[in-house]
N, CA, C and O atoms as a GROMACS GRO file, in nm:
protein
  592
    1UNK      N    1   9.812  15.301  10.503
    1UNK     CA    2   9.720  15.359  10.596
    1UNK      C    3   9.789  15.470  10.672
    1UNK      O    4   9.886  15.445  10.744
    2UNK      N    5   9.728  15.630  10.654
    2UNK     CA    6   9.769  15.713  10.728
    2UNK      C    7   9.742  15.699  10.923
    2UNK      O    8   9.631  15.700  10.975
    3UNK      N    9   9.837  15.690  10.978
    3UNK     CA   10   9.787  15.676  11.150
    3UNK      C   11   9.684  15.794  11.183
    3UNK      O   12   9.588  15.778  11.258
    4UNK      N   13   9.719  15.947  11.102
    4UNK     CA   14   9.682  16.072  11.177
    4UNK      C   15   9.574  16.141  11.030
    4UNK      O   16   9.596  16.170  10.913
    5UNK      N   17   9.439  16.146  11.136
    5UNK     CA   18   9.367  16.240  10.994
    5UNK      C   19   9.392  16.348  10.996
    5UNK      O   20   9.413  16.424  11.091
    6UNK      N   21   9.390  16.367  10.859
    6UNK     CA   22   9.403  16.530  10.776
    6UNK      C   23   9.292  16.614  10.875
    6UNK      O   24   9.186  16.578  10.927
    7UNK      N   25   9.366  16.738  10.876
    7UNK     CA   26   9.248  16.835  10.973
    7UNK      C   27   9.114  16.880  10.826
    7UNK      O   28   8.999  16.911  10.855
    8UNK      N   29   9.160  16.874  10.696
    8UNK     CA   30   9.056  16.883  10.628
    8UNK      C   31   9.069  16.767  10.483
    8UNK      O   32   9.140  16.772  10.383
    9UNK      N   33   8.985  16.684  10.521
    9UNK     CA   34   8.987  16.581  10.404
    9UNK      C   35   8.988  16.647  10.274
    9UNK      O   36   8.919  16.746  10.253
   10UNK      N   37   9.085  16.581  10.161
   10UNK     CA   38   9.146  16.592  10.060
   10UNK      C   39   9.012  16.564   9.964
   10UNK      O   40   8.985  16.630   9.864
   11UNK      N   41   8.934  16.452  10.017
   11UNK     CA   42   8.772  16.369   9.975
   11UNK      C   43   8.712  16.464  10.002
   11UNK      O   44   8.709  16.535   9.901
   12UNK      N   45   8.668  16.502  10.068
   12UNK     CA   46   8.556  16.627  10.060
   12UNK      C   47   8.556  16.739  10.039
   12UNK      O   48   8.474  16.826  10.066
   13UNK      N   49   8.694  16.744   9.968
   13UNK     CA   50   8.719  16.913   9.962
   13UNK      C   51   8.689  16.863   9.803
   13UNK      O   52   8.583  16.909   9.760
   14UNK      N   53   8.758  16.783   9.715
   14UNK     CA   54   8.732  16.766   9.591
   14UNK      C   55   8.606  16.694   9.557
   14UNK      O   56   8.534  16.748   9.474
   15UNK      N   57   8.556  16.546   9.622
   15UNK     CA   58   8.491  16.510   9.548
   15UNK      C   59   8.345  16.538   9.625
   15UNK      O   60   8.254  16.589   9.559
   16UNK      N   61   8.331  16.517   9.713
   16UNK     CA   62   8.197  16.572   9.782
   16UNK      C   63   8.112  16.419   9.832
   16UNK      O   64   8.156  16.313   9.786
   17UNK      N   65   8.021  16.416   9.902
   17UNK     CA   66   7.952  16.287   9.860
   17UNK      C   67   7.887  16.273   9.769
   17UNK      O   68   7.818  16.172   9.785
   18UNK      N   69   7.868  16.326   9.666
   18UNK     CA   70   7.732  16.319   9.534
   18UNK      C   71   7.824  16.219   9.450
   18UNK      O   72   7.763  16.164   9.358
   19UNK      N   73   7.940  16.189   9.462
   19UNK     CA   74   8.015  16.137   9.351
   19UNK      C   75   8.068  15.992   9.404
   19UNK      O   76   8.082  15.961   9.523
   20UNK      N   77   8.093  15.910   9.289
   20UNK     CA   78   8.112  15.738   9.302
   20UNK      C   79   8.256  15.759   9.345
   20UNK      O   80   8.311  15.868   9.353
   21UNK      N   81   8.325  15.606   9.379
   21UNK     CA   82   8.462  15.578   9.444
   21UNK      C   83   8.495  15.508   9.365
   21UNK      O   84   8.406  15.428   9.338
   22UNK      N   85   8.592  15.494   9.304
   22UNK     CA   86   8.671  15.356   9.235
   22UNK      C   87   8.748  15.271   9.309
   22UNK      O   88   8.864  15.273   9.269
   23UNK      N   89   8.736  15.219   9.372
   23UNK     CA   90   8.822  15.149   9.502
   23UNK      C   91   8.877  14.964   9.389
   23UNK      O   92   8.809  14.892   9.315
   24UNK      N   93   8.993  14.958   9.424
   24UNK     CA   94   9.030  14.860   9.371
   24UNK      C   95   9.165  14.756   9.421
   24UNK      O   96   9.239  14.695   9.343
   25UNK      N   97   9.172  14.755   9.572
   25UNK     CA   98   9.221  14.720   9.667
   25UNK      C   99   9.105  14.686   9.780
   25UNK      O  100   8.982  14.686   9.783
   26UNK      N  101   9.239  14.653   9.895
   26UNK     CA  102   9.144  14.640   9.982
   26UNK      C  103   8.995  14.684  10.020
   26UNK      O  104   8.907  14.622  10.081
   27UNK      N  105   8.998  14.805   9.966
   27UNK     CA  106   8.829  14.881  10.013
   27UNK      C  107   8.705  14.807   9.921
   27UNK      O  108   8.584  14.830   9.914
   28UNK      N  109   8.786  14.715   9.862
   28UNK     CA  110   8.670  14.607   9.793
   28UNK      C  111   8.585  14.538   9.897
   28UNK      O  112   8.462  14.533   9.895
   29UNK      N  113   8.662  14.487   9.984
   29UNK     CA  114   8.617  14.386  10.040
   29UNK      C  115   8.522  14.471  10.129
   29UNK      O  116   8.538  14.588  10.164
   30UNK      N  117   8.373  14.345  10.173
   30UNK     CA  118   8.285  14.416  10.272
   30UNK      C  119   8.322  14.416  10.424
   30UNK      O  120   8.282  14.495  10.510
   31UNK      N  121   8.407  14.312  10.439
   31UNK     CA  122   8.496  14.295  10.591
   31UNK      C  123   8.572  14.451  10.622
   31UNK      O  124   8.555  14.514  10.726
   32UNK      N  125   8.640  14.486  10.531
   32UNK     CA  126   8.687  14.608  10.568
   32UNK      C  127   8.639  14.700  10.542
   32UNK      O  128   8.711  14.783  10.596
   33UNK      N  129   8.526  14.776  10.472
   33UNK     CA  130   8.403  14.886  10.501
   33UNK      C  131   8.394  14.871  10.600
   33UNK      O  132   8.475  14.932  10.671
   34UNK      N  133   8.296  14.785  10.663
   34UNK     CA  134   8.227  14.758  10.733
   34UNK      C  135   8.260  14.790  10.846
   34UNK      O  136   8.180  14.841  10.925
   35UNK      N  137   8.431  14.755  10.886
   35UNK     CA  138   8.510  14.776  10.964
   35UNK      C  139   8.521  14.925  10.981
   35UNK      O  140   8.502  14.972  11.093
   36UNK      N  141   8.550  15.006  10.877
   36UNK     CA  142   8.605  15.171  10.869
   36UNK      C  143   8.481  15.208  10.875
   36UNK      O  144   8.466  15.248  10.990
   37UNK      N  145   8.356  15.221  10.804
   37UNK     CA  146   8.247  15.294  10.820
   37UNK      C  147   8.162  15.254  10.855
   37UNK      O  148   8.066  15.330  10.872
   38UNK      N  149   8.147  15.108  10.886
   38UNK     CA  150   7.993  15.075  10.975
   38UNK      C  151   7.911  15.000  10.872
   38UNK      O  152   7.828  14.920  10.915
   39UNK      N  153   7.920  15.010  10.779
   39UNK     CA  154   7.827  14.944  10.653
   39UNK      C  155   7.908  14.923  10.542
   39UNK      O  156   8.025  14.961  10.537
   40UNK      N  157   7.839  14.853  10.434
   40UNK     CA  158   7.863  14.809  10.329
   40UNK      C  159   7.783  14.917  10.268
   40UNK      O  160   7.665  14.926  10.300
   41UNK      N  161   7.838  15.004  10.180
   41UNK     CA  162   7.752  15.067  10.037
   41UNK      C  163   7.758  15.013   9.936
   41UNK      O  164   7.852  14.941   9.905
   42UNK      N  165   7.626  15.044   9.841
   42UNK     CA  166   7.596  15.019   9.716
   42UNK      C  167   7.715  15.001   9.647
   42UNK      O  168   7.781  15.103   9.629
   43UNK      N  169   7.762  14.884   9.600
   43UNK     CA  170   7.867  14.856   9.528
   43UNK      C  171   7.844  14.793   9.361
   43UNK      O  172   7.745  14.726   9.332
   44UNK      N  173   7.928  14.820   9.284
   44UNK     CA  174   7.900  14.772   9.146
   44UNK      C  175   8.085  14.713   9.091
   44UNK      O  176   8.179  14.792   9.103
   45UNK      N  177   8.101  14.618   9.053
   45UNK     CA  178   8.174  14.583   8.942
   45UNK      C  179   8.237  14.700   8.842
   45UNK      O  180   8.154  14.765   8.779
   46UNK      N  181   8.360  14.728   8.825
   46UNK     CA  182   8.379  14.799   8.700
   46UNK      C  183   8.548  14.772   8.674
   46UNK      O  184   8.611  14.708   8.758
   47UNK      N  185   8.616  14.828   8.548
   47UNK     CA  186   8.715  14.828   8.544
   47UNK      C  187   8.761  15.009   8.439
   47UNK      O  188   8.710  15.101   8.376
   48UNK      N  189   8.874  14.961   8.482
   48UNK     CA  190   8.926  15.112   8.456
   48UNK      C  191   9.040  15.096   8.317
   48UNK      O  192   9.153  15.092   8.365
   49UNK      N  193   9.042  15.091   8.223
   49UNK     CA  194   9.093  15.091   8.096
   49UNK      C  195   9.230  15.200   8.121
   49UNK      O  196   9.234  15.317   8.160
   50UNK      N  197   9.361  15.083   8.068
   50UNK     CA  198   9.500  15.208   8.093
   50UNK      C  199   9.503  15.203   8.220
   50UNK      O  200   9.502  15.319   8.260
   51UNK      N  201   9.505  15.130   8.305
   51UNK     CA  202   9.552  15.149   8.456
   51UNK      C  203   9.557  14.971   8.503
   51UNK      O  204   9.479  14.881   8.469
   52UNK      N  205   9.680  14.963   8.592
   52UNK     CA  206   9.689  14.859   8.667
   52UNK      C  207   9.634  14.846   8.794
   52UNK      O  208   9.545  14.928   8.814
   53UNK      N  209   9.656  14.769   8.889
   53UNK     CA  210   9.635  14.707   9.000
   53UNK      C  211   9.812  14.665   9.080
   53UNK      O  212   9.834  14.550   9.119
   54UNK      N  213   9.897  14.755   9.090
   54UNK     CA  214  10.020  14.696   9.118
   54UNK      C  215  10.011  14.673   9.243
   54UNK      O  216   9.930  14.726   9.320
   55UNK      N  217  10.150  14.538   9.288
   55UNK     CA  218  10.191  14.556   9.442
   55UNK      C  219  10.274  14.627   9.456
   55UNK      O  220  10.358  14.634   9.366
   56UNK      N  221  10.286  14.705   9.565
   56UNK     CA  222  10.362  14.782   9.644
   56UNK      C  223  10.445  14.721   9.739
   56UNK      O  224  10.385  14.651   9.820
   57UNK      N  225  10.575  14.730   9.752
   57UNK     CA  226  10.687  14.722   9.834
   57UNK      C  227  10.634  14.670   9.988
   57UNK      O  228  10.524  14.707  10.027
   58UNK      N  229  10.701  14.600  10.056
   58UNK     CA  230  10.684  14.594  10.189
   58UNK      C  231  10.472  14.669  10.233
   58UNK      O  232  10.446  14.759  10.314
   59UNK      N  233  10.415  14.627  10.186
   59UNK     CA  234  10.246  14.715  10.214
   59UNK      C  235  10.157  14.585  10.162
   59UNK      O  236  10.183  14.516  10.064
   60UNK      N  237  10.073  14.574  10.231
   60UNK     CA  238   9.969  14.420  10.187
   60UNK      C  239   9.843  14.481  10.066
   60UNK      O  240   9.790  14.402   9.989
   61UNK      N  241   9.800  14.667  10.066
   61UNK     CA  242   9.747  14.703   9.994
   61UNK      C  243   9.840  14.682   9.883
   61UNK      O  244   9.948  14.623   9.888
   62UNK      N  245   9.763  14.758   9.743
   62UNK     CA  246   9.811  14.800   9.591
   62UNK      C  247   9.818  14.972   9.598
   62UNK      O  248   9.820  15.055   9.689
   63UNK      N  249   9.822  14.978   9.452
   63UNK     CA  250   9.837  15.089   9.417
   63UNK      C  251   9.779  15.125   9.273
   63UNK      O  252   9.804  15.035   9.192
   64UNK      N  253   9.728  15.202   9.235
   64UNK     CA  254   9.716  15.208   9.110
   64UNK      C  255   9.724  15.324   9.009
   64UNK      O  256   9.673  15.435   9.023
   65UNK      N  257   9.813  15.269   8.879
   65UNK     CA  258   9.887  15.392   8.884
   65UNK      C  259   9.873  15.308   8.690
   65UNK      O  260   9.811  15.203   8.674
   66UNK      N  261   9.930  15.370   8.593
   66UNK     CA  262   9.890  15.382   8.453
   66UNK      C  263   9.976  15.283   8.391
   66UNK      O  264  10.096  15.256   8.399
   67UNK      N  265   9.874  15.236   8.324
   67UNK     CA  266   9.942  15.071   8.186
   67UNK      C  267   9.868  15.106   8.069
   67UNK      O  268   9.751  15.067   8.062
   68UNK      N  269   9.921  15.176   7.970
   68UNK     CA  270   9.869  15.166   7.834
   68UNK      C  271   9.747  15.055   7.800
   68UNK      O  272   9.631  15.079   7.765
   69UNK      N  273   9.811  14.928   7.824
   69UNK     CA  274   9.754  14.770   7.769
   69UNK      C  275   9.689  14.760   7.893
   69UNK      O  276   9.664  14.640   7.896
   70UNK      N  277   9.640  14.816   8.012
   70UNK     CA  278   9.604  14.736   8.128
   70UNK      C  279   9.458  14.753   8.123
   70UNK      O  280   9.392  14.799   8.030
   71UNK      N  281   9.418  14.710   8.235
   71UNK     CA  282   9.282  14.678   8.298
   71UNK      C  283   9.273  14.656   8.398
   71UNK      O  284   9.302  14.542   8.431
   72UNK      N  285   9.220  14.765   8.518
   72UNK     CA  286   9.216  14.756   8.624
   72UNK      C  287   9.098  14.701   8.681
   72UNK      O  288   9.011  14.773   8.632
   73UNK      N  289   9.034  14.607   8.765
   73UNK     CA  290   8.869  14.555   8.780
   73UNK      C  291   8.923  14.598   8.908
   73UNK      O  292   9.037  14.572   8.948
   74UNK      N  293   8.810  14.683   8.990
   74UNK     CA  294   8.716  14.733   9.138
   74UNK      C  295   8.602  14.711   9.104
   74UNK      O  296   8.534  14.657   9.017
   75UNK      N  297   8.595  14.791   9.233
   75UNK     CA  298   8.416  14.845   9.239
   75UNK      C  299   8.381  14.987   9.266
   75UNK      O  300   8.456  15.068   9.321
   76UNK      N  301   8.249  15.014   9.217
   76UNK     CA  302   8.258  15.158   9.242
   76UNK      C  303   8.168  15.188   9.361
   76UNK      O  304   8.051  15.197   9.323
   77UNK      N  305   8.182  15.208   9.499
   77UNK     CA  306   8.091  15.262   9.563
   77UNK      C  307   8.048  15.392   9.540
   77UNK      O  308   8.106  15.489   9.491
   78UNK      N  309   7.878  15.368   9.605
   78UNK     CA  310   7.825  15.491   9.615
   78UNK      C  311   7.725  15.530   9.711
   78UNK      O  312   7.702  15.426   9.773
   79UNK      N  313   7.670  15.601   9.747
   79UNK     CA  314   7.623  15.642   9.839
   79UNK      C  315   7.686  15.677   9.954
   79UNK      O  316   7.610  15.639  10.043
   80UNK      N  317   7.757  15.716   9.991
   80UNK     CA  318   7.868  15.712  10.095
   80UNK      C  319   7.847  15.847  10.121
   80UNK      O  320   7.836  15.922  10.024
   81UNK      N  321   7.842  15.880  10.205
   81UNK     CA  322   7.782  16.019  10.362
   81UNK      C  323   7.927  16.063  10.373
   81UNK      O  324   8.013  15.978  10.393
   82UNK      N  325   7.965  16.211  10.361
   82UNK     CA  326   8.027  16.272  10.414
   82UNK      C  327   8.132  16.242  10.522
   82UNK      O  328   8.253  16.260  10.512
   83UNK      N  329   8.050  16.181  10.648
   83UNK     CA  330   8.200  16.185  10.699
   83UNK      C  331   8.212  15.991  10.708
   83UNK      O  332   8.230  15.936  10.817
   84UNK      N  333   8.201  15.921  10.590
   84UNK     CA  334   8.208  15.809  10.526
   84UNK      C  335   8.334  15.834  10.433
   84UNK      O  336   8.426  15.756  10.407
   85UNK      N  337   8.312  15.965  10.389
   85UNK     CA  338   8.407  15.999  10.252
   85UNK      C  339   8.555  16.022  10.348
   85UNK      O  340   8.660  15.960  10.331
   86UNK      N  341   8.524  16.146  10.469
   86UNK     CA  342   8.613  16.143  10.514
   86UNK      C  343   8.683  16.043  10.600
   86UNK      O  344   8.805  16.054  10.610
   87UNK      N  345   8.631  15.963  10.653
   87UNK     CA  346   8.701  15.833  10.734
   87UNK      C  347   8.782  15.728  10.616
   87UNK      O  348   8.872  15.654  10.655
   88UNK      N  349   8.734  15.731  10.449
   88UNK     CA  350   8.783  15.673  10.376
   88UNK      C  351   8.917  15.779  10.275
   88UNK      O  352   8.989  15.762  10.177
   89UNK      N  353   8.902  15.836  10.327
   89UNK     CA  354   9.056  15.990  10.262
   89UNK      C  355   9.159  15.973  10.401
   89UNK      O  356   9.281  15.976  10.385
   90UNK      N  357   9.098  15.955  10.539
   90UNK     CA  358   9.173  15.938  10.606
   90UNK      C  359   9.260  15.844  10.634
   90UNK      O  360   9.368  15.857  10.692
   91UNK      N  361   9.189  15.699  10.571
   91UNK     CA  362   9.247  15.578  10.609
   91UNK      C  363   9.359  15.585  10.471
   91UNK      O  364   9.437  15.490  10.470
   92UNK      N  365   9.371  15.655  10.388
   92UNK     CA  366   9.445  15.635  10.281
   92UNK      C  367   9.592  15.709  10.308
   92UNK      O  368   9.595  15.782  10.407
   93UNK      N  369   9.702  15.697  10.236
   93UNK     CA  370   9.831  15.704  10.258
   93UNK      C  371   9.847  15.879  10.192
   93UNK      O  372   9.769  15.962  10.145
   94UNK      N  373   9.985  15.872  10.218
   94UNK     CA  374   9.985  16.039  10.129
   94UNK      C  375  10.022  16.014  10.020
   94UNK      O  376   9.992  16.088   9.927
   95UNK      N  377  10.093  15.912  10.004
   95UNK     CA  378  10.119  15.893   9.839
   95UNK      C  379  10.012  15.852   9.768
   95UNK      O  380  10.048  15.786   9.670
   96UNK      N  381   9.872  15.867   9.780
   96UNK     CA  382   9.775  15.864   9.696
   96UNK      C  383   9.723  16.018   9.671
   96UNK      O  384   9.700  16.099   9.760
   97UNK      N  385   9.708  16.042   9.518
   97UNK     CA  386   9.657  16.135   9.535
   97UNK      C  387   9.494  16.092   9.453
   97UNK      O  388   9.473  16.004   9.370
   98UNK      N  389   9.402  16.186   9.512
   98UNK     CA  390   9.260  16.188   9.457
   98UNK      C  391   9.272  16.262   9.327
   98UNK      O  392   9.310  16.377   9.306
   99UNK      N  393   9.226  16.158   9.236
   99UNK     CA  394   9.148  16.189   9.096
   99UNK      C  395   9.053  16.115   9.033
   99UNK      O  396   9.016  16.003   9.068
  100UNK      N  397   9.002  16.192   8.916
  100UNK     CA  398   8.884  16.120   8.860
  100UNK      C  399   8.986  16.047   8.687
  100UNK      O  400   9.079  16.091   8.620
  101UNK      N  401   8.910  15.936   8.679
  101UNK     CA  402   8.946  15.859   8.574
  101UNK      C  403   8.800  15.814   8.494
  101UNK      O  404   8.684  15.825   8.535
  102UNK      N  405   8.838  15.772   8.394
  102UNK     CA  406   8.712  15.739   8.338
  102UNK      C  407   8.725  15.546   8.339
  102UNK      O  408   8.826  15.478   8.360
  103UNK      N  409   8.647  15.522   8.323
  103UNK     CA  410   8.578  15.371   8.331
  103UNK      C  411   8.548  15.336   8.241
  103UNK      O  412   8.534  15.410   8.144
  104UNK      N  413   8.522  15.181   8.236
  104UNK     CA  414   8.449  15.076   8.063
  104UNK      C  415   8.296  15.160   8.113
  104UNK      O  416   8.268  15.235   8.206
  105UNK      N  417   8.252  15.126   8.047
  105UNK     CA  418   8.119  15.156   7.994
  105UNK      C  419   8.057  15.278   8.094
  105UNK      O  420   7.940  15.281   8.132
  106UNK      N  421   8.112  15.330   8.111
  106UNK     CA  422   8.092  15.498   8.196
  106UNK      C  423   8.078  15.615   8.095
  106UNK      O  424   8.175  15.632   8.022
  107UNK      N  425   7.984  15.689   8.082
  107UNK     CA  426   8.032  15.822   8.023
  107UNK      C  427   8.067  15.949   8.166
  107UNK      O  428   8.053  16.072   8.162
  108UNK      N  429   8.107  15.879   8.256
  108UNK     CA  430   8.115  16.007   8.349
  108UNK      C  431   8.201  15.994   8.425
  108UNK      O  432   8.183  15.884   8.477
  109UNK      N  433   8.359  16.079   8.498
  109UNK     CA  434   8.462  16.038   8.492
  109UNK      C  435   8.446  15.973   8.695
  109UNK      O  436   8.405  16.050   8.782
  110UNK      N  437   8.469  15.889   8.713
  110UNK     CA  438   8.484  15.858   8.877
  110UNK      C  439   8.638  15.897   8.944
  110UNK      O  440   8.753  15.901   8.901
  111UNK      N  441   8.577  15.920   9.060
  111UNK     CA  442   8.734  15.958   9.170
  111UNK      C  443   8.797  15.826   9.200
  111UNK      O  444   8.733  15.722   9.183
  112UNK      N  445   8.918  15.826   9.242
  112UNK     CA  446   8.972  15.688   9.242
  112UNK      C  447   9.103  15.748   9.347
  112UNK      O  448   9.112  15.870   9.356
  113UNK      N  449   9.156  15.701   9.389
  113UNK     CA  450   9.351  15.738   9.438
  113UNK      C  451   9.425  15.638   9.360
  113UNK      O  452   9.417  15.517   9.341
  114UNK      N  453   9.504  15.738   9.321
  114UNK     CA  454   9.619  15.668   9.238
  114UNK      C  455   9.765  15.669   9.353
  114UNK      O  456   9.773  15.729   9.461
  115UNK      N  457   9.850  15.598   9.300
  115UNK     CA  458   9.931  15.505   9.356
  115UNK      C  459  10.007  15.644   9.315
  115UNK      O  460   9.941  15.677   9.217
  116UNK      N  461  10.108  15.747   9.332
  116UNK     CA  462  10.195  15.797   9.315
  116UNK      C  463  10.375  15.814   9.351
  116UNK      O  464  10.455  15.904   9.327
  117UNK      N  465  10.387  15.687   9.416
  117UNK     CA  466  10.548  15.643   9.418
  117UNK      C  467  10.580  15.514   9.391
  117UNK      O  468  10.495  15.447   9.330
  118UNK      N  469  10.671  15.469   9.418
  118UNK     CA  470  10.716  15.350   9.325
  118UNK      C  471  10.619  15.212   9.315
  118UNK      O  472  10.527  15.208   9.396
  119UNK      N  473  10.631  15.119   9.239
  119UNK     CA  474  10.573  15.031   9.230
  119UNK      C  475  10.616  14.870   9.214
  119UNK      O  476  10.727  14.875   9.162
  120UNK      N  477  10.580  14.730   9.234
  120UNK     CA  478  10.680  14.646   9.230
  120UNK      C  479  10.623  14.620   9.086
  120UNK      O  480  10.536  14.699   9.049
  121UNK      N  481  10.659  14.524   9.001
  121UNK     CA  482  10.613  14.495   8.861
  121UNK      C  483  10.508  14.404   8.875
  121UNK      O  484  10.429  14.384   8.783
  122UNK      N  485  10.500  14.343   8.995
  122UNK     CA  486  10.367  14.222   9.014
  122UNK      C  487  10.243  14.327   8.994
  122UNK      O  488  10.239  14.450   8.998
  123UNK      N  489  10.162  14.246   8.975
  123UNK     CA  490   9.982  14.326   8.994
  123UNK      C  491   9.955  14.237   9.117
  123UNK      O  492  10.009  14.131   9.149
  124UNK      N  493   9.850  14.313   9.182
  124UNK     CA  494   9.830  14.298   9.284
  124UNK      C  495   9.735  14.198   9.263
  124UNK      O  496   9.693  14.190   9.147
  125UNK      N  497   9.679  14.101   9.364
  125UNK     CA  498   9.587  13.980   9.307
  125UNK      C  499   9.471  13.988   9.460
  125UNK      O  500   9.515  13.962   9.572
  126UNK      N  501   9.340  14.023   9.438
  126UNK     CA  502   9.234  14.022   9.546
  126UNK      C  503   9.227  13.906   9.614
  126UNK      O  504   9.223  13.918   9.736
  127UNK      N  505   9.224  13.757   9.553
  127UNK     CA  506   9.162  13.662   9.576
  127UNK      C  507   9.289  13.582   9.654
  127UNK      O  508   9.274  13.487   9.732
  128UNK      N  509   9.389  13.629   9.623
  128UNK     CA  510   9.512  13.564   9.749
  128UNK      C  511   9.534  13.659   9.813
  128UNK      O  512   9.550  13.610   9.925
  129UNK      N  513   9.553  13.814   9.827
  129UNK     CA  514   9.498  13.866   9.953
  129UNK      C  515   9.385  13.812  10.061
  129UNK      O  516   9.405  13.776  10.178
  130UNK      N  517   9.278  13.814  10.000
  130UNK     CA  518   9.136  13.760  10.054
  130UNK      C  519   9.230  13.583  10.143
  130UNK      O  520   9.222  13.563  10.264
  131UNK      N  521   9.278  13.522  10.083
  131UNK     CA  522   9.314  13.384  10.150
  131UNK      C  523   9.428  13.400  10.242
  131UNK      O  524   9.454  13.306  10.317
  132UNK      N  525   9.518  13.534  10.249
  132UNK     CA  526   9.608  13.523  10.319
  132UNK      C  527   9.620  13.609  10.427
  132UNK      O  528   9.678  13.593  10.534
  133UNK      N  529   9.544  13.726  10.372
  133UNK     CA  530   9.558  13.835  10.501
  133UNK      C  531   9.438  13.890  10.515
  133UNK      O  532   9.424  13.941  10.626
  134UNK      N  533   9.356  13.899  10.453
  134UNK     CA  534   9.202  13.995  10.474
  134UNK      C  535   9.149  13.985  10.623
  134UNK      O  536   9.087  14.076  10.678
  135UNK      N  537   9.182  13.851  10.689
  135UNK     CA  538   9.130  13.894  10.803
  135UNK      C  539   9.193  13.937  10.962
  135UNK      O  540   9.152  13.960  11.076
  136UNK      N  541   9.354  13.929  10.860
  136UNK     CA  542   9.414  14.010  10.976
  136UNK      C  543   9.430  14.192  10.973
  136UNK      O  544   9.441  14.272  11.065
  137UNK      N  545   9.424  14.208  10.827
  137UNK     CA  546   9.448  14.334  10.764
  137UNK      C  547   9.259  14.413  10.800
  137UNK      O  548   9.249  14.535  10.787
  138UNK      N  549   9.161  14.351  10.832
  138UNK     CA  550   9.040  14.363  10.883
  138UNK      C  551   9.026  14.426  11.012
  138UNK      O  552   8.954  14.522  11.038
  139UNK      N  553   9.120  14.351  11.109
  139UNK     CA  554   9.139  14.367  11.234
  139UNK      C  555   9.247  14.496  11.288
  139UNK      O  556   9.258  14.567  11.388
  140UNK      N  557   9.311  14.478  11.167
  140UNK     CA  558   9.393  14.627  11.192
  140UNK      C  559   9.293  14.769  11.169
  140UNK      O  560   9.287  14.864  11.247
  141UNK      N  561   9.230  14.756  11.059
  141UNK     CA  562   9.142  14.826  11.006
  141UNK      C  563   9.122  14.844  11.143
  141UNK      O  564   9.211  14.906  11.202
  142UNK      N  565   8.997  14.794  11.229
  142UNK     CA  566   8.964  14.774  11.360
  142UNK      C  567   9.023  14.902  11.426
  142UNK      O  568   8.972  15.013  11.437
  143UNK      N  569   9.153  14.855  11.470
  143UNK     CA  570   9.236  14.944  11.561
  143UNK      C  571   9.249  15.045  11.491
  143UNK      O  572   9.189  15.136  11.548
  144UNK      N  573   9.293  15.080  11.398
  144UNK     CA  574   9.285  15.203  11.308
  144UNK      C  575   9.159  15.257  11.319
  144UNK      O  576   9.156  15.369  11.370
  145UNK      N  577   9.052  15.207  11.284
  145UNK     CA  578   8.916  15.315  11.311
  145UNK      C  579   8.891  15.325  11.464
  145UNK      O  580   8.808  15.408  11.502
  146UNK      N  581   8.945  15.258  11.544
  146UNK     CA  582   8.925  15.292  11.674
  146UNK      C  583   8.983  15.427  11.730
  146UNK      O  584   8.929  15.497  11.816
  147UNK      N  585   9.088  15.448  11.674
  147UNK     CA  586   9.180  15.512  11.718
  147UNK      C  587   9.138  15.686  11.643
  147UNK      O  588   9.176  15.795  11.687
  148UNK      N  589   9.072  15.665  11.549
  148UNK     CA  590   9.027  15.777  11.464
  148UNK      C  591   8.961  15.900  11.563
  148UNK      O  592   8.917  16.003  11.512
   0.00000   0.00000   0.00000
């Protein structure tokens, strides 16, 4: 999580709001939307073919960054308003950078942030996040969008 927003989001300069999110970390969960932008958007199931879900060093998020053999499962939001896009480019780190990847059963490529520095060899796992920290990592969210 960046503390300080970009004076011009990285998200709305590339992807715009007309276009889906691949979120496949924390921004899954509806506790933490909800928290950063006020609502839950239209969300769908998907996975991303050739890409992992890794943990990252000392950070309770992932990262995601390229596995030949892998399979990454998120979700793809959509509908998400402008300065939705930007409160979600802001809450993200600098070592992500914004790109589009393609998806299982997609013919059309989605934006996603990839993980661009090191990585631990674990994959990252939602459902023991969700049991161990989601609702403290919720509450930070909190102070972080407060502070925005």
């Amino acid at each position: 999580m960046d503390s300080s927003p970009p004076n011009v989001s990285r998200l709305a300069q590339r992807a715009g709001h007309r276009h889906a999110l691949f979120v496949y970390g924390t921004l899954q969960f509806p506790e933490v939307l909800q928290v950063l932008i006020g609502r839950v958007p239209p969300r769908q199931p998907a996975t991303a073919p050739g890409w992992r879900v890794a943990t990252l060093t000392d950070r309770l998020y992932p990262g995601l960054v390229p596995a030949p053999n892998g399979f990454a499962h998120g979700t793809v939001l959509s509908g998400l308003t402008t300065a939705e896009w930007e409160i979600l480019d802001a809450f993200e780190d600098p070592e992500y950078d914004l790109r589009t990847i393609q998806l299982a059963n997609s013919a059309d490529l989605t934006w996603t942030y990839i993980w661009t520095s090191a990585v631990a060899q674990d994959d990252w796992h939602p459902q023991a996040f969700a049991t161990t920290h989601l609702t403290q990592f919720a509450a930070h969210c909190l102070e972080w969008r407060q502070q925005l």
